[in-house]
C-alpha positions in Angstrom: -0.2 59.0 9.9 2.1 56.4 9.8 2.3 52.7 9.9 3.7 49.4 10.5 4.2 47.1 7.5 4.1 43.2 8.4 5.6 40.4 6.4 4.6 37.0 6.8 7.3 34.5 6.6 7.5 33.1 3.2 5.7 29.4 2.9 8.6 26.6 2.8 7.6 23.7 0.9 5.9 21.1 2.8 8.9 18.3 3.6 8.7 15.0 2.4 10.2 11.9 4.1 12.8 10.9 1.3 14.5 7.7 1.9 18.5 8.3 0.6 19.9 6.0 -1.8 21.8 4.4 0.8 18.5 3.5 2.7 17.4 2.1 0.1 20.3 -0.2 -0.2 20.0 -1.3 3.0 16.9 -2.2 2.9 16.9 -3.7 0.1 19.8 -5.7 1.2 18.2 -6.6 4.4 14.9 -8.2 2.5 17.9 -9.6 0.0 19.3 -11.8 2.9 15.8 -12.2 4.8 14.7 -14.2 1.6 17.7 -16.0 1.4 17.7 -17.3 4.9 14.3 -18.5 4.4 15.3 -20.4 1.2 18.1 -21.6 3.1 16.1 -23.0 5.9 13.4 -24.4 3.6 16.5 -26.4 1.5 17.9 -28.0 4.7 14.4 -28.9 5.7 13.8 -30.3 2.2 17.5 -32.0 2.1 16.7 -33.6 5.5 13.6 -35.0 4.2 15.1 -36.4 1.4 17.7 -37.8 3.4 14.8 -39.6 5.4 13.4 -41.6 2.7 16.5 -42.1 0.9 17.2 -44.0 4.2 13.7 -45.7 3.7 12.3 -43.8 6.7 8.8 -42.5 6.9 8.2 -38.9 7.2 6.0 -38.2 10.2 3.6 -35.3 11.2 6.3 -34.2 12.9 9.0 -33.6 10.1 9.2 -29.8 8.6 7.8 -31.1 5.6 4.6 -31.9 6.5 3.9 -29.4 9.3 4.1 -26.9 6.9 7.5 -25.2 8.1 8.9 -25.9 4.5 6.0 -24.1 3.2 6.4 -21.5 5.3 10.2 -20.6 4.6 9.2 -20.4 0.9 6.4 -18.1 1.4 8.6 -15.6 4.0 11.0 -15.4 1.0 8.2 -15.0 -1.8 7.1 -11.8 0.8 10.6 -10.5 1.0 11.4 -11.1 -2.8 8.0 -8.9 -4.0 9.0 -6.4 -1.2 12.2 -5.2 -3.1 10.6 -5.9 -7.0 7.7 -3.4 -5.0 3.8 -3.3 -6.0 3.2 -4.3 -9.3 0.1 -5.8 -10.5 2.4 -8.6 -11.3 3.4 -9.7 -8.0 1.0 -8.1 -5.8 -2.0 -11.3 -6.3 0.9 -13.6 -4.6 2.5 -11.5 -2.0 -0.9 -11.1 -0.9 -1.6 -15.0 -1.0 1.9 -15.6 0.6 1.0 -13.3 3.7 -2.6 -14.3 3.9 -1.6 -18.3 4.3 1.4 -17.1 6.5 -1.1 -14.9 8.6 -3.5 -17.5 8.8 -1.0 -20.2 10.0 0.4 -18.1 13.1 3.3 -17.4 11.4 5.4 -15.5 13.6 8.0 -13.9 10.8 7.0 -10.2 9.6 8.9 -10.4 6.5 7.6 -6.6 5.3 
């Protein structure tokens, strides 16, 4: 009697998505220069403003300032700052406060 020996294909281990240091870089990067175009855009706002009253103009509903624009440059960059310093209880409280307000104010940024 004779018969037939069959192998099974060795198990590979199971792959893992790996991001490469470079992708990592470049993401970092990207959140790097997403925060700083927000604080940019929050300091012109601020500098108009400023400008405004230096001029002994009022601010109005209207202006950046008070419609919450300001507000919401600043918290876009706090989201993209705690996205590359990454999940630590010590930032975690205000990422989530900075994209609770933004969610609840119709911001239209996804800063993550």
């Amino acid at each position: 009697m004779s018969a037939d020996i069959v192998t099974f294909p060795v198990a590979v281990d199971e792959q893992r998505v790996r991001l490469v240091k470079s992708e990592i870089r470049d993401w970092q990067m990207s959140q790097i220069m997403h925060a700083g175009e927000s604080l940019d855009a929050a300091r012109l706002d601020l500098s108009s403003a400023a400008s405004r009253l230096h001029q002994s103009a009022e601010l109005s509903d209207s202006d950046a300032l008070l419609a919450g624009q300001v507000l919401e440059s600043a918290l876009i960059a706090v989201v993209s700052i705690t996205n590359v310093m990454g999940a630590t209880n010590m930032n975690r409280e205000i990422a989530r406060a900075a994209r609770l307000w933004l969610q609840a104010n119709g911001s239209t940024d996804d800063a993550g």
